[in-house]
mmCIF file of the N, C-alpha and C atoms, coordinates in Angstrom:
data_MODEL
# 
_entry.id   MODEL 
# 
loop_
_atom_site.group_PDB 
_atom_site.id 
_atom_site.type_symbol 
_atom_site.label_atom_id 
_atom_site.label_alt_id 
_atom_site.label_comp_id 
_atom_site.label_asym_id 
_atom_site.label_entity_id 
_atom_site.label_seq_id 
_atom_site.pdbx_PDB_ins_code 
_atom_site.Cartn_x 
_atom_site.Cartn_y 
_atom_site.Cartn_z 
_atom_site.occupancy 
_atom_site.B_iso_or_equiv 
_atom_site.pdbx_formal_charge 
_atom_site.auth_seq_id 
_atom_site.auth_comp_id 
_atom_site.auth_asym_id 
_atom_site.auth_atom_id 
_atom_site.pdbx_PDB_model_num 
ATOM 1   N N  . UNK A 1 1  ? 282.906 41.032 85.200 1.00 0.00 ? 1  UNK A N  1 
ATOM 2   C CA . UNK A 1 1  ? 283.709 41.453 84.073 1.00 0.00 ? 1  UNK A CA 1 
ATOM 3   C C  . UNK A 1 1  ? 284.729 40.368 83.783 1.00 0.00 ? 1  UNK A C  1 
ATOM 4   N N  . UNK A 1 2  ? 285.071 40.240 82.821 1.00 0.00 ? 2  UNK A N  1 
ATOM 5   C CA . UNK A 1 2  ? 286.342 39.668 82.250 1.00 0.00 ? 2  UNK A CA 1 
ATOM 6   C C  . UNK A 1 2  ? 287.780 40.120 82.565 1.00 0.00 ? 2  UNK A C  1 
ATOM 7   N N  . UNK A 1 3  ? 288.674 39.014 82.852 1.00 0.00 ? 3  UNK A N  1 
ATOM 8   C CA . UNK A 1 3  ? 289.582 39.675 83.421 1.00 0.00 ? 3  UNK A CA 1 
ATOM 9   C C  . UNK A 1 3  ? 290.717 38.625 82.833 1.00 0.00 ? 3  UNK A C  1 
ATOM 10  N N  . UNK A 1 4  ? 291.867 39.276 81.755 1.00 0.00 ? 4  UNK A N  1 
ATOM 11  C CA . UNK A 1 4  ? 292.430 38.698 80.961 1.00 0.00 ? 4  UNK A CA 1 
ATOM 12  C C  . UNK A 1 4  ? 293.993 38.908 81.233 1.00 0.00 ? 4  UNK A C  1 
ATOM 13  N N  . UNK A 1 5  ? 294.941 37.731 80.953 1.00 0.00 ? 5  UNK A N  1 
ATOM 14  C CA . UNK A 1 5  ? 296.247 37.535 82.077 1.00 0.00 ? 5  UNK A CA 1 
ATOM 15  C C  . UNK A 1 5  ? 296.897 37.758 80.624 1.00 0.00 ? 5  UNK A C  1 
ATOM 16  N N  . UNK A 1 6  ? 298.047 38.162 80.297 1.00 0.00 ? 6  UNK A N  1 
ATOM 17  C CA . UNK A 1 6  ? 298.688 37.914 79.440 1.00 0.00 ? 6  UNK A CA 1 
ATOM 18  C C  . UNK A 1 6  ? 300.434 37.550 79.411 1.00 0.00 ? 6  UNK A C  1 
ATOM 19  N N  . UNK A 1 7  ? 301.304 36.814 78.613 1.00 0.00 ? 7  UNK A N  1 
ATOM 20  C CA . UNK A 1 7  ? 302.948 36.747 79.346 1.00 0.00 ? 7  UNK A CA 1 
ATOM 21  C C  . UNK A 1 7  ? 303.226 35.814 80.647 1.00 0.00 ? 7  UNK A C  1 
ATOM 22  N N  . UNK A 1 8  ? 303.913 36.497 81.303 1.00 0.00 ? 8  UNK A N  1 
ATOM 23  C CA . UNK A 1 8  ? 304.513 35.861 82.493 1.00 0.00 ? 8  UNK A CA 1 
ATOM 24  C C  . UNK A 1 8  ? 303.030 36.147 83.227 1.00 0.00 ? 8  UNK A C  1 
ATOM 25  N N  . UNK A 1 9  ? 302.316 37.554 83.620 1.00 0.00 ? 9  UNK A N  1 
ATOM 26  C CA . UNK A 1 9  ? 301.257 37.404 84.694 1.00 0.00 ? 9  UNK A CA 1 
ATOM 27  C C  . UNK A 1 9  ? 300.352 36.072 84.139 1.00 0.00 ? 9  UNK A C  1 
ATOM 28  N N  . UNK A 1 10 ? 299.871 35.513 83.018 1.00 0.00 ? 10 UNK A N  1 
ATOM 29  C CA . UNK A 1 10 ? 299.215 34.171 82.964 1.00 0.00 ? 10 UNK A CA 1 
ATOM 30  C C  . UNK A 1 10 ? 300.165 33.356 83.260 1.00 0.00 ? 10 UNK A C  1 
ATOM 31  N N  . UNK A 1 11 ? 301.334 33.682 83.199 1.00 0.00 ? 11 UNK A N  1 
ATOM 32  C CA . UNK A 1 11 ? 302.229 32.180 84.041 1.00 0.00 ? 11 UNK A CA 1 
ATOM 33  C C  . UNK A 1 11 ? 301.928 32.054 85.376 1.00 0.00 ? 11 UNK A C  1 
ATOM 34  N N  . UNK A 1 12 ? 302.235 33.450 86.059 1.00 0.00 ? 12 UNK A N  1 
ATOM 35  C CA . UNK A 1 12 ? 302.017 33.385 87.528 1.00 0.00 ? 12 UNK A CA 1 
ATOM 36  C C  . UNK A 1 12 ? 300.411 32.799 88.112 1.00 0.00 ? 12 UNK A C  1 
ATOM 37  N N  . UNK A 1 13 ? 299.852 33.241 87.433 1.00 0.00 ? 13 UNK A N  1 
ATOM 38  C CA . UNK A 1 13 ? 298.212 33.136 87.967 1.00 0.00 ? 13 UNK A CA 1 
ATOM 39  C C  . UNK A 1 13 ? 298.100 31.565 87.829 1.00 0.00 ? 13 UNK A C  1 
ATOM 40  N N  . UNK A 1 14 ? 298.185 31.139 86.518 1.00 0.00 ? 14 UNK A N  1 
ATOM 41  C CA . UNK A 1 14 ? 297.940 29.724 86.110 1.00 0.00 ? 14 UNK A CA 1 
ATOM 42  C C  . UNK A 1 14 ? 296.556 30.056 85.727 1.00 0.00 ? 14 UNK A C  1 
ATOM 43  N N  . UNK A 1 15 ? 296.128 30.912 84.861 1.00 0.00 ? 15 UNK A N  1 
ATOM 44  C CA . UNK A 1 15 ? 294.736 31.180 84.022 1.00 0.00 ? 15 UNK A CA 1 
ATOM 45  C C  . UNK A 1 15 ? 294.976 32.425 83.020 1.00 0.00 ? 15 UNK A C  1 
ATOM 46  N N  . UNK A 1 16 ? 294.393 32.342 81.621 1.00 0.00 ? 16 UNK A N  1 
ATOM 47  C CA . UNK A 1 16 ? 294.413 32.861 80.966 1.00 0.00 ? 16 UNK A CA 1 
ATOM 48  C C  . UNK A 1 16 ? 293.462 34.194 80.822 1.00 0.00 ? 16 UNK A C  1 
ATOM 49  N N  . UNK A 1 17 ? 292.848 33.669 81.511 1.00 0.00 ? 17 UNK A N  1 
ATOM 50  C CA . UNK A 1 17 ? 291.202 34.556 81.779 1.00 0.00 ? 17 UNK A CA 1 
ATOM 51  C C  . UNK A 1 17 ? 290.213 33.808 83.090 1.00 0.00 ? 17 UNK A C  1 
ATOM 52  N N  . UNK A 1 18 ? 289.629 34.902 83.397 1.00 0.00 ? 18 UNK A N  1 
ATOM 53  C CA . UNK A 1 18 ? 288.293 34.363 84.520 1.00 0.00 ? 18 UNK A CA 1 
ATOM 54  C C  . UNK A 1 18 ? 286.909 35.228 84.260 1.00 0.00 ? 18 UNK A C  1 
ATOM 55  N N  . UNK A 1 19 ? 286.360 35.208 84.798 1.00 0.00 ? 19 UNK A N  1 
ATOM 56  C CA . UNK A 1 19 ? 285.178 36.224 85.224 1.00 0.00 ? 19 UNK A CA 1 
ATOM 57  C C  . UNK A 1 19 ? 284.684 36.611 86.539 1.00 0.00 ? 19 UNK A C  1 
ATOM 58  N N  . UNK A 1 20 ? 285.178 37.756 86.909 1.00 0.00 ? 20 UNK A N  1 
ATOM 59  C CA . UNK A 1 20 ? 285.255 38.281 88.581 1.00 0.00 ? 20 UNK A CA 1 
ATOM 60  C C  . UNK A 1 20 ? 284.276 39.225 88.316 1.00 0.00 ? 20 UNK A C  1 
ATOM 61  N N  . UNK A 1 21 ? 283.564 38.999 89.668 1.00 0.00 ? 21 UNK A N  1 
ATOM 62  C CA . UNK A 1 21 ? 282.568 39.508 90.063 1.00 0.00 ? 21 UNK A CA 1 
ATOM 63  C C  . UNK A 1 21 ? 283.066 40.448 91.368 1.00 0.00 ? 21 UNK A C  1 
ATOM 64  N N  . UNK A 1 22 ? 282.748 41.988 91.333 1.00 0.00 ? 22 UNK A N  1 
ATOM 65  C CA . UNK A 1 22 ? 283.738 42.767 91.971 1.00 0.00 ? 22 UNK A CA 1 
ATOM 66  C C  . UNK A 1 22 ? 283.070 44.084 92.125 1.00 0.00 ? 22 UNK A C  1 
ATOM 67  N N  . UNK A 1 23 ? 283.417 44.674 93.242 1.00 0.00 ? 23 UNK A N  1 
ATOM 68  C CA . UNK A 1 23 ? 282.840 46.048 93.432 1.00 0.00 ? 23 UNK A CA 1 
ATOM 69  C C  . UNK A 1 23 ? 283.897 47.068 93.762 1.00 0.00 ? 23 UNK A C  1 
ATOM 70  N N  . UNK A 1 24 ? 285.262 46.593 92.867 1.00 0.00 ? 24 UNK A N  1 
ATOM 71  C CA . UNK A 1 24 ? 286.138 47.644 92.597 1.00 0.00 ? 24 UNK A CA 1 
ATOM 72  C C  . UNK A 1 24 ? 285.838 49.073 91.890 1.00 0.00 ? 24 UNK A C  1 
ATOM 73  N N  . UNK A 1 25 ? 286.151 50.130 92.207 1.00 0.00 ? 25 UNK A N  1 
ATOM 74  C CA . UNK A 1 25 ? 286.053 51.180 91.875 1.00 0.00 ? 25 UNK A CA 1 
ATOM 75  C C  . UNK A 1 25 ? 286.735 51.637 90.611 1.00 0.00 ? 25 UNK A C  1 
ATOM 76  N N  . UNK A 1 26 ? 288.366 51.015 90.809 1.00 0.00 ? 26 UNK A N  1 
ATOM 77  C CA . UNK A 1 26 ? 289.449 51.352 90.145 1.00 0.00 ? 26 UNK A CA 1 
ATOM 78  C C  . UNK A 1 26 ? 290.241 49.944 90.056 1.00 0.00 ? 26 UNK A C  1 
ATOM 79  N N  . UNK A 1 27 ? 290.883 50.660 89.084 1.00 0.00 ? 27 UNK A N  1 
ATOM 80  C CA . UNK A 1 27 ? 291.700 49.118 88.789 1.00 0.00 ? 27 UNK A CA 1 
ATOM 81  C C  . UNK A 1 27 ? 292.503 49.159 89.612 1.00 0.00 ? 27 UNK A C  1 
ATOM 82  N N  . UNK A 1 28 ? 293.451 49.565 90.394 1.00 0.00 ? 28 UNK A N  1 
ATOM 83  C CA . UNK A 1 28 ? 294.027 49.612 91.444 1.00 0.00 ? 28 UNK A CA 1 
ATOM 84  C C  . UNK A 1 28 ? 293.438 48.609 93.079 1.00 0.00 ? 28 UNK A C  1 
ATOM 85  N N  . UNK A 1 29 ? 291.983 49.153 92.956 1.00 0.00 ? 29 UNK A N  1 
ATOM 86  C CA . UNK A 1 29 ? 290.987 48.252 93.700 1.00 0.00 ? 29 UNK A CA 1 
ATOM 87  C C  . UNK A 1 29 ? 291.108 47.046 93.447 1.00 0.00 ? 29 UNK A C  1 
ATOM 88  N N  . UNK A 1 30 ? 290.881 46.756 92.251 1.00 0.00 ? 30 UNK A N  1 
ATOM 89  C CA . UNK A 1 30 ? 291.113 44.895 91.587 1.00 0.00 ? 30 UNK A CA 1 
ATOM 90  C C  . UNK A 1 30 ? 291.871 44.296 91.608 1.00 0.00 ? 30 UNK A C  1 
ATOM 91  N N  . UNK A 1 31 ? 292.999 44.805 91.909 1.00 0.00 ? 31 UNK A N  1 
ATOM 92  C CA . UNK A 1 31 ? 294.573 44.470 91.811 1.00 0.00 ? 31 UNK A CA 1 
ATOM 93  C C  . UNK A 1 31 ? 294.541 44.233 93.035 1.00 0.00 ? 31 UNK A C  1 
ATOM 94  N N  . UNK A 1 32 ? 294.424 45.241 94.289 1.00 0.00 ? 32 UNK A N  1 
ATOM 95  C CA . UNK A 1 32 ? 294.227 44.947 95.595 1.00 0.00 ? 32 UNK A CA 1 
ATOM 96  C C  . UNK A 1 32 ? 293.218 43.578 96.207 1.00 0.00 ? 32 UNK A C  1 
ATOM 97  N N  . UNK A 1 33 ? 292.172 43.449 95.414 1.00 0.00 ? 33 UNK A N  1 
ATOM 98  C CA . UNK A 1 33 ? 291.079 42.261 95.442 1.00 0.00 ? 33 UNK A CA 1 
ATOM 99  C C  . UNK A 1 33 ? 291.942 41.486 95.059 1.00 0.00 ? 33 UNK A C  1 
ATOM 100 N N  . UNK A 1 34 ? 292.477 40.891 93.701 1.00 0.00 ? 34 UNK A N  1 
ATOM 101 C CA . UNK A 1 34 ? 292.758 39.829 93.447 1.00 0.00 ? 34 UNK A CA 1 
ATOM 102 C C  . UNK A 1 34 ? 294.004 39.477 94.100 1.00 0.00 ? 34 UNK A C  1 
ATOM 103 N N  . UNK A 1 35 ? 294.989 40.372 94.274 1.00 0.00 ? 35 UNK A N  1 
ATOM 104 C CA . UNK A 1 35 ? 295.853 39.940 95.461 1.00 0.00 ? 35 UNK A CA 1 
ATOM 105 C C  . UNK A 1 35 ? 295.525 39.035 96.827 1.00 0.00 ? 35 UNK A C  1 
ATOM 106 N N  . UNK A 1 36 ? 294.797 39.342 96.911 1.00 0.00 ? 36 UNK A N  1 
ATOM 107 C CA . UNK A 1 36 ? 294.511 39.648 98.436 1.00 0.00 ? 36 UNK A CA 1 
ATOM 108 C C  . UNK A 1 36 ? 293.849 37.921 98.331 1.00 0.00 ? 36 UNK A C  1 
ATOM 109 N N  . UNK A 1 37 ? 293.668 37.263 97.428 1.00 0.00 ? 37 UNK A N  1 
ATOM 110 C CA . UNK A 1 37 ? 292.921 35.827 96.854 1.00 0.00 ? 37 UNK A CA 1 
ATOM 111 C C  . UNK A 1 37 ? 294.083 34.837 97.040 1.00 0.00 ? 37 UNK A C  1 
ATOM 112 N N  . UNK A 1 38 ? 294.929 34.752 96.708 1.00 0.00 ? 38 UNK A N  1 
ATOM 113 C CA . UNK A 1 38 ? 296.340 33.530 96.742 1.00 0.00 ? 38 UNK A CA 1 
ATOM 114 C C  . UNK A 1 38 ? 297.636 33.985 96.324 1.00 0.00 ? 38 UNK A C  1 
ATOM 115 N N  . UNK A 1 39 ? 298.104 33.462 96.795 1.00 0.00 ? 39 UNK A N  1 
ATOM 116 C CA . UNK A 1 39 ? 299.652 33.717 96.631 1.00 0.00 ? 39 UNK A CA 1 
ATOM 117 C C  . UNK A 1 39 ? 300.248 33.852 95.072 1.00 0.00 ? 39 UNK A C  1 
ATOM 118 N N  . UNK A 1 40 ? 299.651 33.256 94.289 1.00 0.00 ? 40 UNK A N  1 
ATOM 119 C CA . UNK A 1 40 ? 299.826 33.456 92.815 1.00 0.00 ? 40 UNK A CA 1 
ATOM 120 C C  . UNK A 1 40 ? 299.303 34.557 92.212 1.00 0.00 ? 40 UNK A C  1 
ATOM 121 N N  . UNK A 1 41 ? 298.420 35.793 92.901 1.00 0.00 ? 41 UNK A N  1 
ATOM 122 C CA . UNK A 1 41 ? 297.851 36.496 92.461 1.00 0.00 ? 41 UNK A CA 1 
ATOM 123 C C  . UNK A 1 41 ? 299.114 37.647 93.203 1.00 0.00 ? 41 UNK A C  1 
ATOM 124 N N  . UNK A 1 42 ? 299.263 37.712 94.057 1.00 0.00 ? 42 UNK A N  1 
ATOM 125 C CA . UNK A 1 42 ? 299.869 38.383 94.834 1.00 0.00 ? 42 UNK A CA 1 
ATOM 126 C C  . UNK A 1 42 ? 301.360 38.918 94.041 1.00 0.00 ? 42 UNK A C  1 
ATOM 127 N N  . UNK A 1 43 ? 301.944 37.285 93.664 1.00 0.00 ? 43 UNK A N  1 
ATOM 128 C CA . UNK A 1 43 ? 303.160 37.334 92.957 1.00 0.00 ? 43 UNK A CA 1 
ATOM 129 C C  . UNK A 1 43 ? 303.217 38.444 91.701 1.00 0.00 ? 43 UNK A C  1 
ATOM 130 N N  . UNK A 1 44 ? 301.640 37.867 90.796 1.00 0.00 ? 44 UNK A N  1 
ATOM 131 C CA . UNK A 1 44 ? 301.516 38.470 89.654 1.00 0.00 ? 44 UNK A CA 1 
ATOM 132 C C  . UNK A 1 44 ? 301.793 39.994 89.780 1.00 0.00 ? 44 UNK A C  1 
ATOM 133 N N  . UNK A 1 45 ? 301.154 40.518 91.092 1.00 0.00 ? 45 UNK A N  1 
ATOM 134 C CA . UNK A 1 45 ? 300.113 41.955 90.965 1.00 0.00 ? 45 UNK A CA 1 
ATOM 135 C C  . UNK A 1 45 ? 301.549 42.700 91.888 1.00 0.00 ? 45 UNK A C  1 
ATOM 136 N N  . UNK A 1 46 ? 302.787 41.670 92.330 1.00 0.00 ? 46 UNK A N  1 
ATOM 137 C CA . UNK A 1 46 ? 303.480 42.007 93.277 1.00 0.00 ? 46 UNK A CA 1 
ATOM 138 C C  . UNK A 1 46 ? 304.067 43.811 92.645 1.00 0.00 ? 46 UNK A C  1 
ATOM 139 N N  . UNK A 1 47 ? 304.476 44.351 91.752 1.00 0.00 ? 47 UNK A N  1 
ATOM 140 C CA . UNK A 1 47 ? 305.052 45.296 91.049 1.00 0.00 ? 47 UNK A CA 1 
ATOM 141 C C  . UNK A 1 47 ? 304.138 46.066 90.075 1.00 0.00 ? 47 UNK A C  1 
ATOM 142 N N  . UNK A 1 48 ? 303.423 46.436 90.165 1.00 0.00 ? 48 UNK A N  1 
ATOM 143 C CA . UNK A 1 48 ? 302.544 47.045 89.110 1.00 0.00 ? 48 UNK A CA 1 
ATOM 144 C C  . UNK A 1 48 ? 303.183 47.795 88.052 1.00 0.00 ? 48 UNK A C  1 
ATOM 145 N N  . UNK A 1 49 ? 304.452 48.523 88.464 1.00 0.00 ? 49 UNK A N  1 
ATOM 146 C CA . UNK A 1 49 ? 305.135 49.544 87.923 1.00 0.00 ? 49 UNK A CA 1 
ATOM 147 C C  . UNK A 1 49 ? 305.565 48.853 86.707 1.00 0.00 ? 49 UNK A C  1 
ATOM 148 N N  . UNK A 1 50 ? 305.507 47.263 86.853 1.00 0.00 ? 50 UNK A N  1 
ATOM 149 C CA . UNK A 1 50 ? 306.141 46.138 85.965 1.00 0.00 ? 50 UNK A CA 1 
ATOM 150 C C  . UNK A 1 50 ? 304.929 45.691 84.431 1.00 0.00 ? 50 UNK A C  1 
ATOM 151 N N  . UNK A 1 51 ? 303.760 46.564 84.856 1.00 0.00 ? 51 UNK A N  1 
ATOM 152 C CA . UNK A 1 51 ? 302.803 46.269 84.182 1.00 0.00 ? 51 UNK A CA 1 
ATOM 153 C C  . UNK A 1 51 ? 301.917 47.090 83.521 1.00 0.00 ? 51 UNK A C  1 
ATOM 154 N N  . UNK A 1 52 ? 301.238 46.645 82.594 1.00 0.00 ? 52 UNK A N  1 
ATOM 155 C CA . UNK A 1 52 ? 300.319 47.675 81.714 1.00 0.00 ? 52 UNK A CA 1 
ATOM 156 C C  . UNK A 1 52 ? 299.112 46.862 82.184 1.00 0.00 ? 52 UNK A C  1 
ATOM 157 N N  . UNK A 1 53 ? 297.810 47.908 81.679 1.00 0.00 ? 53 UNK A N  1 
ATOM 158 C CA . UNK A 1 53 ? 296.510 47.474 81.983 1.00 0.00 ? 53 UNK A CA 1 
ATOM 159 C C  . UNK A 1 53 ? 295.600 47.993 80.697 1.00 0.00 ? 53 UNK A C  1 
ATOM 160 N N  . UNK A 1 54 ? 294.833 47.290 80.404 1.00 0.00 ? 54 UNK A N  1 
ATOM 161 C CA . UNK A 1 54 ? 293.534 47.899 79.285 1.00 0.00 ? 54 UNK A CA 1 
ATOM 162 C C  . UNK A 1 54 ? 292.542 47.619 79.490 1.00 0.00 ? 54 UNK A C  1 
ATOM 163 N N  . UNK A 1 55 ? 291.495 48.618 79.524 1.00 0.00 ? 55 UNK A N  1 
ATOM 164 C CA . UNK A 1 55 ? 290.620 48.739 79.948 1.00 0.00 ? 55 UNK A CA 1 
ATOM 165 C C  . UNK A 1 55 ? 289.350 48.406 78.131 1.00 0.00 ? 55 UNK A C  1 
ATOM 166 N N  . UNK A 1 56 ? 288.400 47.566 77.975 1.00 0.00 ? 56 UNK A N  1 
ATOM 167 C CA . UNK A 1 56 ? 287.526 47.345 76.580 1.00 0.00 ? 56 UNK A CA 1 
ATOM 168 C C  . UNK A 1 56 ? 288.795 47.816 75.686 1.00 0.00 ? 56 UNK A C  1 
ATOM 169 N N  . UNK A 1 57 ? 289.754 47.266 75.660 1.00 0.00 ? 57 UNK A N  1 
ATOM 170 C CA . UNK A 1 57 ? 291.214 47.215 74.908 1.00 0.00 ? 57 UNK A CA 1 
ATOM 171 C C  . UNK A 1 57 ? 291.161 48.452 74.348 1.00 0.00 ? 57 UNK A C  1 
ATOM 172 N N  . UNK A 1 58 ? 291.330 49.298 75.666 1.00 0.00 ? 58 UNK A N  1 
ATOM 173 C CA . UNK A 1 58 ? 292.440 51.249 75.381 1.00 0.00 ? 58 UNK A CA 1 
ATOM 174 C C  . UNK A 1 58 ? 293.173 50.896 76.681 1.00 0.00 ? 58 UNK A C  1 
ATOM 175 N N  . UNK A 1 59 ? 294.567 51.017 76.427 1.00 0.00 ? 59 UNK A N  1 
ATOM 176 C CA . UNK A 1 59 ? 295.434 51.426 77.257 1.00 0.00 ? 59 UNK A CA 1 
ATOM 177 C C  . UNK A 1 59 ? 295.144 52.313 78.471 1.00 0.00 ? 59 UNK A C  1 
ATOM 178 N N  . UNK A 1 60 ? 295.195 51.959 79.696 1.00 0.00 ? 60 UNK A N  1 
ATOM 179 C CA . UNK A 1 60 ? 294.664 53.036 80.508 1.00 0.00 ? 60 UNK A CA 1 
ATOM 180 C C  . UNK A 1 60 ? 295.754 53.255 82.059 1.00 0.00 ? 60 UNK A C  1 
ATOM 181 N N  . UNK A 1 61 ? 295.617 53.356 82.983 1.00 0.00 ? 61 UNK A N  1 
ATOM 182 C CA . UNK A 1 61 ? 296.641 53.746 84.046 1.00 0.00 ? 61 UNK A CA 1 
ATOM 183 C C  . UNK A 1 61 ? 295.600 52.697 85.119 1.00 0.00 ? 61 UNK A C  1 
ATOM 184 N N  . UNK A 1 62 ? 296.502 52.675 86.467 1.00 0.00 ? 62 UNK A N  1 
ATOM 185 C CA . UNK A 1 62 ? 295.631 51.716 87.463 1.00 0.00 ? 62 UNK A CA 1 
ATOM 186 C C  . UNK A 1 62 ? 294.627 52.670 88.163 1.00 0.00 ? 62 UNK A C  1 
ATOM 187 N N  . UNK A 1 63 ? 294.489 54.246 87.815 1.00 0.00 ? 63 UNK A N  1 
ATOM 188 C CA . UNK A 1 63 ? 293.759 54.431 88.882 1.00 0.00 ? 63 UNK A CA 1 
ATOM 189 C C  . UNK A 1 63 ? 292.420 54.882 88.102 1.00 0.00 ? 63 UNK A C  1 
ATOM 190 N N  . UNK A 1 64 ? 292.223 54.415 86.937 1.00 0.00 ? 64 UNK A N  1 
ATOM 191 C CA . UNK A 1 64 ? 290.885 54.578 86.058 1.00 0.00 ? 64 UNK A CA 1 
ATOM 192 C C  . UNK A 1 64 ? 289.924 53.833 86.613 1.00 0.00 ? 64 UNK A C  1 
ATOM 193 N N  . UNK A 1 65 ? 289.017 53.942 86.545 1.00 0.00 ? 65 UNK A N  1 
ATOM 194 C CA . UNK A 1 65 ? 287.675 53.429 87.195 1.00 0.00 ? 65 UNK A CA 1 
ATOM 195 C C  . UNK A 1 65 ? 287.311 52.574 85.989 1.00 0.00 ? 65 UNK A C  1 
ATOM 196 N N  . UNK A 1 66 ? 286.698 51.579 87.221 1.00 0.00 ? 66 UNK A N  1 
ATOM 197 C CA . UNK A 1 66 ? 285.942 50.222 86.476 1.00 0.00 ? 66 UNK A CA 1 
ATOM 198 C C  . UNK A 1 66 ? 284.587 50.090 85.909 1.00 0.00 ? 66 UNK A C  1 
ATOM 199 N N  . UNK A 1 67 ? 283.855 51.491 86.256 1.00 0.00 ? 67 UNK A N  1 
ATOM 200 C CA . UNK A 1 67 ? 282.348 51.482 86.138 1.00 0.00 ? 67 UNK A CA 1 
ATOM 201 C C  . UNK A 1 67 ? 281.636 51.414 84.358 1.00 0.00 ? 67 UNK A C  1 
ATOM 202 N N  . UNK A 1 68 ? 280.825 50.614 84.106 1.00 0.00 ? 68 UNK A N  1 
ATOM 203 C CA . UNK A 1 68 ? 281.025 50.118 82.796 1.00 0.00 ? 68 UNK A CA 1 
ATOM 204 C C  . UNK A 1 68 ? 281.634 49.493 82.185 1.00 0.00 ? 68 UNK A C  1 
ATOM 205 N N  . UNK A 1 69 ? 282.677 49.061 82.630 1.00 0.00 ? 69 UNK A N  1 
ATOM 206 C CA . UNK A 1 69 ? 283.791 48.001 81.843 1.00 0.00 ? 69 UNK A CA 1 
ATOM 207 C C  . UNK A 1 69 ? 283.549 46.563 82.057 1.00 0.00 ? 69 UNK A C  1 
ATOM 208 N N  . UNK A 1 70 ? 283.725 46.008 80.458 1.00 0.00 ? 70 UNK A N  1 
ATOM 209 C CA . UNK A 1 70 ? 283.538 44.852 80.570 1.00 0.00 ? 70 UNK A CA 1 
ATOM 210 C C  . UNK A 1 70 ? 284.384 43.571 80.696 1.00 0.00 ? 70 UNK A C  1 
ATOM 211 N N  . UNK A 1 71 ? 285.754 44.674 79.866 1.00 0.00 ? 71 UNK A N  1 
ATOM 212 C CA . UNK A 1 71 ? 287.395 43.262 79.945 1.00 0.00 ? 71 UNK A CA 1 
ATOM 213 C C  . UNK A 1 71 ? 288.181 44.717 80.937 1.00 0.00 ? 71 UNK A C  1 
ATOM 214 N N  . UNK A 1 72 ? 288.573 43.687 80.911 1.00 0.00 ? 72 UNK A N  1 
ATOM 215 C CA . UNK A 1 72 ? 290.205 43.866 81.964 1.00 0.00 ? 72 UNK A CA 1 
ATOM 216 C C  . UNK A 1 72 ? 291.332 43.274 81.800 1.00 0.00 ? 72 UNK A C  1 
ATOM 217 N N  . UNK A 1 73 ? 292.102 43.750 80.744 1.00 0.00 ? 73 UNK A N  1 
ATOM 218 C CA . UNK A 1 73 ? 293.496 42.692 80.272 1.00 0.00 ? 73 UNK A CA 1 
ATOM 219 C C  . UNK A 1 73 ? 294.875 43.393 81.095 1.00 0.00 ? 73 UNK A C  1 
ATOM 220 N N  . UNK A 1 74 ? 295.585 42.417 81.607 1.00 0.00 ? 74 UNK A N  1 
ATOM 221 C CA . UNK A 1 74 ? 296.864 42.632 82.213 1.00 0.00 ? 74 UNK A CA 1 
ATOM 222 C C  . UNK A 1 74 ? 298.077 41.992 81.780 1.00 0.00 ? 74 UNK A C  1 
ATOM 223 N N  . UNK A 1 75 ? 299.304 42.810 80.820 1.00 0.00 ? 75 UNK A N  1 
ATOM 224 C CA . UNK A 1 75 ? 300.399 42.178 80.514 1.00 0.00 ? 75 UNK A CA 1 
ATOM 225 C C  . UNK A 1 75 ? 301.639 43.244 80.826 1.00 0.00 ? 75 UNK A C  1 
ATOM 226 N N  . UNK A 1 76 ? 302.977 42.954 80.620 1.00 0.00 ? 76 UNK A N  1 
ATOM 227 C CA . UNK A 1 76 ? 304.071 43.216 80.589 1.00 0.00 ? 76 UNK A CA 1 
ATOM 228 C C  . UNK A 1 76 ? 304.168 44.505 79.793 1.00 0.00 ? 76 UNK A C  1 
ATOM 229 N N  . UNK A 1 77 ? 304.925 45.096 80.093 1.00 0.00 ? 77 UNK A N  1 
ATOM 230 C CA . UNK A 1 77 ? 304.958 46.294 78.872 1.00 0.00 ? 77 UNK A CA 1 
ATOM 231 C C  . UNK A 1 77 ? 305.537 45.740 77.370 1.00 0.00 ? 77 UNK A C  1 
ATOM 232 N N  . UNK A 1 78 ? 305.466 46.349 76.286 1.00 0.00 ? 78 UNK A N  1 
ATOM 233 C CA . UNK A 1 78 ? 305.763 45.931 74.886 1.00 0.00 ? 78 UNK A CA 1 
ATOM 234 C C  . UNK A 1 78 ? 307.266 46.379 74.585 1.00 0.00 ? 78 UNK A C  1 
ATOM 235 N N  . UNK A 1 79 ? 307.585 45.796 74.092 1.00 0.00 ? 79 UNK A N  1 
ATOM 236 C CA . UNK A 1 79 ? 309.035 46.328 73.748 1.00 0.00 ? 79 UNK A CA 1 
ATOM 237 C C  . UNK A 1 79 ? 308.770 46.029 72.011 1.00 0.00 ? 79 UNK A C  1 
ATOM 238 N N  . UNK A 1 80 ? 309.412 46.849 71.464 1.00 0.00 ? 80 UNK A N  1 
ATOM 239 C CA . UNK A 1 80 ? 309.461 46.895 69.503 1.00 0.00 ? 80 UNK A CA 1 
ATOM 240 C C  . UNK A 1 80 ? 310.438 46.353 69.277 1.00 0.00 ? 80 UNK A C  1 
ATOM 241 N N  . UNK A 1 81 ? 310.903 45.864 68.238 1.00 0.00 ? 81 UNK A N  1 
ATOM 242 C CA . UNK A 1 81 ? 312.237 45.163 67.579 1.00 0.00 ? 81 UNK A CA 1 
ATOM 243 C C  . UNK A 1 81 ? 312.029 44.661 66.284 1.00 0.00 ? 81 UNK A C  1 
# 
């Protein structure tokens, strides 16, 4: 699947996007996987509470399941102004 950084988490990572190959269940799982890869992933994924997730771009929570999905985008929450 596609797995898309957006904000500061593409600062931290140092990639905009990849393609991970993964037998996560939940996005929570992936977060735990890609952590668990380098210290820049770790940083990113350090606070989740700090972050939104979308799942084929719908807004979704970390403990939605990955089965069928093809993107995976991760950014900051939105603020309006």
């Amino acid at each position: 699947m596609d797995v898309l950084y957006f904000a500061w988490v593409r600062e931290r990572i140092g990639l905009p996007r990849e393609t991970v190959n993964t037998d996560a269940a939940t996005v929570a799982d992936l977060v735990a996987e890609l952590s668990a890869r380098e210290d820049r992933y770790a940083m990113a994924f350090a606070d989740t509470a700090a972050l939104r997730v979308a799942l084929d771009q719908e807004l979704t929570d970390f403990d939605a399941p990955l089965a069928g999905v093809r993107e995976v985008a991760f950014f900051p929450p939105m603020t309006g102004g």
